[in-house]
C-alpha positions, 0 to 999 in steps of 0.5 A: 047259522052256527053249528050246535056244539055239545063238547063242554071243552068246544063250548069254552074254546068256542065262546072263547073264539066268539068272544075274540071273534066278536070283539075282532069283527066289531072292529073289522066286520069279519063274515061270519063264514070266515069266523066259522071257518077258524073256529072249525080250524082251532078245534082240529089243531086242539083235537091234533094236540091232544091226540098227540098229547095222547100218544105220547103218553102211551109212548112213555108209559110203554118206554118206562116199562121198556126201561124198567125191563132194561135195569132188570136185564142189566142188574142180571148182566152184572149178577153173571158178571160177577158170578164170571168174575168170582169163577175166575178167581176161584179158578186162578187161586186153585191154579196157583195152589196147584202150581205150588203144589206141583213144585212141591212135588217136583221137590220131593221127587227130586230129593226122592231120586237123589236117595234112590240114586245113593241106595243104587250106588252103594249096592252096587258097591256091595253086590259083589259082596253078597252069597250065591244063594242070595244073588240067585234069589235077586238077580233080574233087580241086579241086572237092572241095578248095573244099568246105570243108563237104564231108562226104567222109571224111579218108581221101577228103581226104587222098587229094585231098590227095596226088593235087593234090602229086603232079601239081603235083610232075610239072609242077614237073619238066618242061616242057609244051607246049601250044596253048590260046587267048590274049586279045591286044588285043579278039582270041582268037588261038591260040598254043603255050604252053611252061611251064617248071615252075609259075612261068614261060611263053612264049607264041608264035602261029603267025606268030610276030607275037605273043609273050610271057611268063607269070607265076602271079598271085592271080587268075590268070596274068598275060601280057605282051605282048613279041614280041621273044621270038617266034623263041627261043620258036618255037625252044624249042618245037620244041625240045621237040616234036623238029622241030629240033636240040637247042640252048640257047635263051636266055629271060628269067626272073622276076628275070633278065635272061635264061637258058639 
């Protein structure tokens, strides 16, 4: 006897096999047994495909997702390779910018020392010109300024530079009074000497028996002996030290017969 068969999908591929089987045995008498025996065989190689059919889909639901997740992972990949990218330029053109600012500077400096150089020269040439007085106040920059191999950094020079201008500027604008020793025949005889800025001066003893005046010189400054001058250079300098009444004083300068 048959087996009873519920599945609606078993009952139709059942009664399509007993249609074939039915249609086959009246040809070939098949047994019954035999016929039974294929339909149970049809039936576990219909529930294999569907259980594959199954899986499969399971698979591809799961492999879609997986896919999914993958586009996403990729478009990040490129949000970063982008990002990289853009942080690369970014960082070439701030390279480039600096390096063109780095000659820049490089420029600079080098036209910066070349007039730093210039200025130490021609002071060096004028140095010899400059009053005691004033050498006295800069002599640690000259020392510095003679060294020409010197290996003092430019910012260093430069602010020798500046220091030696600015207080030959001060003498140039004042008068200044000072007792120093003067070499007057085979005598050291102590005199006051008053400098008017940094080209002309007039030397007085205390006895007022010895008096003259004071010019730069390349070696030096040079001192002539006139002791006429003696009372308008005592006068001057007491002037200036207020011992006495403000007046003017009449003293020759270079080039001049005399002036106020």
């Amino acid at each position: 006897m048959f087996c009873q068969i519920h599945h609606p999908f078993l009952i139709a591929a059942a009664t399509i096999v007993v249609c074939c089987v039915g249609a086959f045995a009246q040809e070939a008498q098949t047994p019954p047994a035999a016929v039974q025996e294929k339909v149970r065989e049809w039936i576990r190689v219909q529930k294999t495909i569907s259980a594959e059919k199954s899986g499969w889909e399971q698979q591809k639901t799961t492999l879609s997702d997986l896919n999914e997740i993958r586009k996403k992972e990729i478009a990040k990949i490129d949000e970063l390779i982008e990002a990289a990218g853009n942080r690369f330029a970014d960082a070439e053109k701030q390279r480039a910018e600096l390096t063109t600012e780095e000659v820049a500077l490089q420029e600079k400096r080098a036209l910066f020392e070349k007039r730093v150089i210039a200025l130490e020269a021609g002071l060096r040439e004028r140095v010899a010109y400059f009053p005691t007085p004033l050498l006295e106040k800069i002599d640690d920059e000259v020392g510095r300024l003679s060294e020409t191999d010197s290996a003092a950094s430019l910012q260093n020079r430069f602010r020798d530079v500046i220091a030696i201008l600015t207080e030959a500027g001060a003498f140039e604008n004042k008068i200044t009074v000072v007792t120093d020793l003067q070499e007057i025949g085979d005598q050291q005889i102590e005199v006051d000497i008053i400098y008017v800025g940094l080209h002309h001066a007039y030397y007085v003893n205390r006895n007022g028996d010895h008096a003259g005046t004071g010019q730069p010189g390349a070696d030096g400054w040079i001192w002539n002996s006139n002791n006429k001058l003696a009372g308008e250079i005592r006068e001057a300098i007491s002037i200036h030290r207020r011992e006495t009444t403000p007046r003017f004083v009449k003293l020759p300068l270079s080039g001049k017969e005399s002036a106020e």
